[in-house]
C-alpha positions in Angstrom: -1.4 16.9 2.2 -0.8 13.0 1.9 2.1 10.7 2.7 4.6 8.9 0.5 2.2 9.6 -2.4 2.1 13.2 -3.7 0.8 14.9 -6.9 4.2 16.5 -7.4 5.2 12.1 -7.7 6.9 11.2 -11.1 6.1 7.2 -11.8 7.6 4.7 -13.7 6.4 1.4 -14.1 8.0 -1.7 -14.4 6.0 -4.4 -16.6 4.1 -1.4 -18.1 4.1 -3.1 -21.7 2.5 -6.4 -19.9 -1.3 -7.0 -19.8 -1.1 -6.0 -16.3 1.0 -3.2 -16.5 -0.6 -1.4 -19.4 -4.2 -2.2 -18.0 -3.7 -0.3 -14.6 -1.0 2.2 -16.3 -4.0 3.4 -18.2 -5.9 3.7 -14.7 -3.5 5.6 -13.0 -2.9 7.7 -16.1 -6.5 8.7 -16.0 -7.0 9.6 -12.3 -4.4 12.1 -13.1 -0.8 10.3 -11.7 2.4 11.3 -13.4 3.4 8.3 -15.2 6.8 9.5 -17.0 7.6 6.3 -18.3 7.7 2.3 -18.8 11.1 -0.1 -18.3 11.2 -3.4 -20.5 14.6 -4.4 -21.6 13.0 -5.7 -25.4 11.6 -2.5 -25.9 13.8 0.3 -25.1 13.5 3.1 -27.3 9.6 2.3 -27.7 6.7 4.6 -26.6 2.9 2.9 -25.8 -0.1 5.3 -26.6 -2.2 6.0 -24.0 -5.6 7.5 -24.4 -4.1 10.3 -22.1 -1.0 9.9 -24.6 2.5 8.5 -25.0 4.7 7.0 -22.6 8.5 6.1 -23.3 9.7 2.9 -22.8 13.3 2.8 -21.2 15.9 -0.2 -21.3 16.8 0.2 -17.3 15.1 1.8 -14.5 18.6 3.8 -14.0 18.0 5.0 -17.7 14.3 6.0 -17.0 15.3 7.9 -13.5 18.1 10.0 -15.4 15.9 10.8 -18.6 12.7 11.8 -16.4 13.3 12.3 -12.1 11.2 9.2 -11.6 10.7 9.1 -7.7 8.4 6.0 -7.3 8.4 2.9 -9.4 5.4 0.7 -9.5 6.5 -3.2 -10.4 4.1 -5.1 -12.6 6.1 -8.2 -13.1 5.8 -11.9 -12.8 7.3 -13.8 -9.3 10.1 -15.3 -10.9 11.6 -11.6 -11.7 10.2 -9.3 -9.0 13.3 -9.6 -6.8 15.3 -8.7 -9.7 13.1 -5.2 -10.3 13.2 -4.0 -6.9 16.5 -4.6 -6.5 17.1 -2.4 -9.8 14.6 0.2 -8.5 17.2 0.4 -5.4 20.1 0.7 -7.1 18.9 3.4 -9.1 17.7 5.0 -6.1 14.4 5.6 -6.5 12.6 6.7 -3.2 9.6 4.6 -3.6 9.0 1.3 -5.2 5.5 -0.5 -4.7 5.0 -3.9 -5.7 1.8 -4.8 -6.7 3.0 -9.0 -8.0 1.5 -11.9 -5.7 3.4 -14.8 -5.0 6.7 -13.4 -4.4 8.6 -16.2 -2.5 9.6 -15.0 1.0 13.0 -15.7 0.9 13.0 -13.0 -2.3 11.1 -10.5 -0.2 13.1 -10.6 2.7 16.2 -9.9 0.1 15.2 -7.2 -1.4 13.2 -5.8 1.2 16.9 -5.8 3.3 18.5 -4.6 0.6 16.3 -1.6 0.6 16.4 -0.7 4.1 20.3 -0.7 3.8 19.8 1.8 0.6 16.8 4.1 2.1 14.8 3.2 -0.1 10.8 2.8 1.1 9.1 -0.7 -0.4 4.9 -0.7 0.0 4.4 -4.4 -0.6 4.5 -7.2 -2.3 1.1 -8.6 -2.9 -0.9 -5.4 -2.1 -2.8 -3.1 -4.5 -0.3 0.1 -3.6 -1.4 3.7 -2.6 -3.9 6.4 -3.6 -3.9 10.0 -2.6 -7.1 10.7 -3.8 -6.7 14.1 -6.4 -3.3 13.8 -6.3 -1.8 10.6 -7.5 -2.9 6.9 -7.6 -0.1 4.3 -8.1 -0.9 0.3 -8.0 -4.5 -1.0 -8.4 -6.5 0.8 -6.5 -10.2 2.2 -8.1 -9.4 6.2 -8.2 -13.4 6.7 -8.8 -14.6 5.5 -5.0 -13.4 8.8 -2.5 -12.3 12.0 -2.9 -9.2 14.3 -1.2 -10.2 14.6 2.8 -9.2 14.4 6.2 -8.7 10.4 7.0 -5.8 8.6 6.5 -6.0 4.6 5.9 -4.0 1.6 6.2 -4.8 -1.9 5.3 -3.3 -5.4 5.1 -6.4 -6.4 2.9 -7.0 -5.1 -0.9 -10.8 -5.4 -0.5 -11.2 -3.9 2.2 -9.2 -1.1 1.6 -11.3 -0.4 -1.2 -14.7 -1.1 0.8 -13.3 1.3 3.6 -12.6 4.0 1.1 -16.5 3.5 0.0 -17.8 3.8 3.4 -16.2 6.9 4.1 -16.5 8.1 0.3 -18.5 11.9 1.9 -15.7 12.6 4.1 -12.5 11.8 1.8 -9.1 10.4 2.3 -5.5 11.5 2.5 -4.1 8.6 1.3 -5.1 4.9 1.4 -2.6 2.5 1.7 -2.7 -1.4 1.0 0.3 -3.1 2.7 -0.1 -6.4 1.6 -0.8 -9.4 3.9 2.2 -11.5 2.8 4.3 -12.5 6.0 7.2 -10.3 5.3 6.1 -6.9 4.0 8.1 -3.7 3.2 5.9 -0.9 4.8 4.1 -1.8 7.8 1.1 -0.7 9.8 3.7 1.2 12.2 5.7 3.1 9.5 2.4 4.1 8.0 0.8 5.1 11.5 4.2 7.3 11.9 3.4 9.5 8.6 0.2 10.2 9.0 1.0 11.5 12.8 3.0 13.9 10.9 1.0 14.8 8.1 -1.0 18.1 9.6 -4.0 17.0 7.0 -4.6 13.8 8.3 -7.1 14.2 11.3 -8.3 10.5 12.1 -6.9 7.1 11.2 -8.4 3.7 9.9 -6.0 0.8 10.6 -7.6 -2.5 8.9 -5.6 -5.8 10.4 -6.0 -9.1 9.8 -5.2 -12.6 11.7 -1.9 -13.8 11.7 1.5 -12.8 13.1 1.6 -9.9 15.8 2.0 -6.8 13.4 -1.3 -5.4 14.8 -0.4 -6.1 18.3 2.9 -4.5 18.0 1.0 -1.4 16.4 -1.3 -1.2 19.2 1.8 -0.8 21.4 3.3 1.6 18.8 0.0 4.1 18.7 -0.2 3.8 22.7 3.5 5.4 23.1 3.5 7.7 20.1 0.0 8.5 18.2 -1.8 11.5 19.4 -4.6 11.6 16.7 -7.7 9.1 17.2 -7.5 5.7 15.3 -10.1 3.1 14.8 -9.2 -0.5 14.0 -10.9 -3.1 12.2 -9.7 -6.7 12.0 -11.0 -9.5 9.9 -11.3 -13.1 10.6 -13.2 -13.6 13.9 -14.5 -17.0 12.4 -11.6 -18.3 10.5 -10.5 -21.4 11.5 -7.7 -22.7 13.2 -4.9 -23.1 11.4 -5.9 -22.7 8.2 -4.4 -19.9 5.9 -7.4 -17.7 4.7 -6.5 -15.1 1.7 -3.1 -14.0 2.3 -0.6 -16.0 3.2 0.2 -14.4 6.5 -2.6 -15.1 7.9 -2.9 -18.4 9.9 -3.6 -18.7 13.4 -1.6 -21.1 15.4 -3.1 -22.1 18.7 -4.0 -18.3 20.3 -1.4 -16.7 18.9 -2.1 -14.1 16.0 -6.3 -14.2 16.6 -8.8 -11.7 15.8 -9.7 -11.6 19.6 -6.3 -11.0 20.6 -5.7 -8.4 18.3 -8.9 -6.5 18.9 -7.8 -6.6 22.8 -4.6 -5.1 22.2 -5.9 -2.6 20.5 -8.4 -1.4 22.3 -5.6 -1.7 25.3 -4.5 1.2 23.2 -7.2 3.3 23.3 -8.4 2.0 19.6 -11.5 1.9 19.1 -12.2 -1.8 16.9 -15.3 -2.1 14.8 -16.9 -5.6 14.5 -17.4 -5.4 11.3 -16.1 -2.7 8.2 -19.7 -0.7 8.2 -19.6 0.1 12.3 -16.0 0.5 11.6 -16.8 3.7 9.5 -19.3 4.6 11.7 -17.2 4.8 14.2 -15.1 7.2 12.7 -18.0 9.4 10.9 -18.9 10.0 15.3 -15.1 11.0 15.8 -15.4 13.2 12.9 -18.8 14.8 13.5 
């Protein structure tokens, strides 16, 4: 089993026929993921060969839903135009769009991301390297060659540490790995992804990564206290970040004591999490849960 992210998943992607887009389109293609076609206005009517084969390019995402079932979108496109390609994903009504393009002004975010909750329609990002369920399907940026299928489910504000996470725990395997995104307004959050994996009857332990910044991990702590039955351990960077200075993403500043690692850990652990100092005694603290 996995969540949001399933081998039966048909993906388009939006900006495939960009340097970006084709690069990780021929990723994904090779770690097996449906990818039933491309959307670029110029080039409708267009196929791009894939070593794994070709891949039709469609004019509109509505046009590439009706010729193949697309259920996720992936977006591959500059700022200036991301806002644009969700909302398009939307109206076409496709389930799942994950936006993998940085730099995404808020205000655009917090439009489309509204826009989507009023159309059901589930956004993973922007600014976050998407979703893998390892042998099934691998949509965004995510290396498909670091775990295998298993019994751990992961979330994570942070790219690099998803990625390091999935490496530590590489012998037990994954359900799915998810990379939120650490910009301060977010589609998916910690909670909605702490919900699925609750349900998902494959999904034994949980690995929420945090980061400093805003209250999303303390408002998950108080989330898995009420409603999380299954063990979760927590890891949050920035302990020695400074003050009030943005570090990596831009959600992440600390303003007087609000939004600290400290704080975080303490809520957390409030909850019955068990927080790792750093992302190796993280995984070994869920290798002892697991044993």
């Amino acid at each position: 089993m996995a969540i949001f992210l399933t081998a039966a998943s048909r993906v388009i992607v939006q900006g495939m026929t960009g340097s970006e887009g084709t690069k990780h389109t021929t990723r994904m293609l090779a770690s097996g993921t449906q990818v039933v076609g491309g959307v670029n206005p110029r080039k409708a009517g267009t196929t791009v060969t894939f070593p794994t084969g070709d891949v039709p390019v469609f004019g509109t995402v509505a046009e590439a839903v009706a010729e193949t079932g697309a259920d996720v979108s992936v977006v591959f496109v500059p700022p200036a135009f991301t806002k644009d390609a969700v909302i398009e994903a939307v109206d076409a009504r496709v389930p799942l769009v994950v936006v993998i393009t940085e730099g995404v002004p808020v205000a655009d975010t917090a439009a489309f991301f509204a826009y989507a909750q009023d159309n059901g329609v589930r956004v993973i990002g922007p600014n976050c390297p998407g979703l893998i369920s390892p042998g099934q399907s691998n949509v965004g940026i995510i290396p498909a060659d670091i775990t295998g299928p298993g019994r751990i489910g992961l979330v994570s504000k942070s790219g690099t540490l998803t990625y390091q996470m999935m490496y530590e725990l590489r012998d037990l395997g994954f359900s799915t790995a998810i990379g939120i995104g650490g910009d301060p307004i977010i589609g998916t959050t910690h909670i909605d992804a702490l919900a699925a994996f609750e349900e998902d009857p494959d999904t034994e332990a949980i690995v929420m990564i945090g980061e400093i910044g805003g209250d999303a991990e303390e408002r998950a702590a108080a989330y898995i206290r009420d409603h999380v039955t299954k063990p979760v351990v927590g890891y949050v960077a920035g302990f020695t970040a400074p003050e009030g200075r943005t570090m990596g993403h831009a959600g992440a500043i600390v303003s007087g004591s609000s939004g600290t690692a400290q704080a975080k850990k303490e809520a957390l652990e409030a909850a019955g999490v068990r927080v790792g100092k750093t992302p190796s005694e993280t995984a070994a603290l869920v290798r002892a849960l697991l044993s």
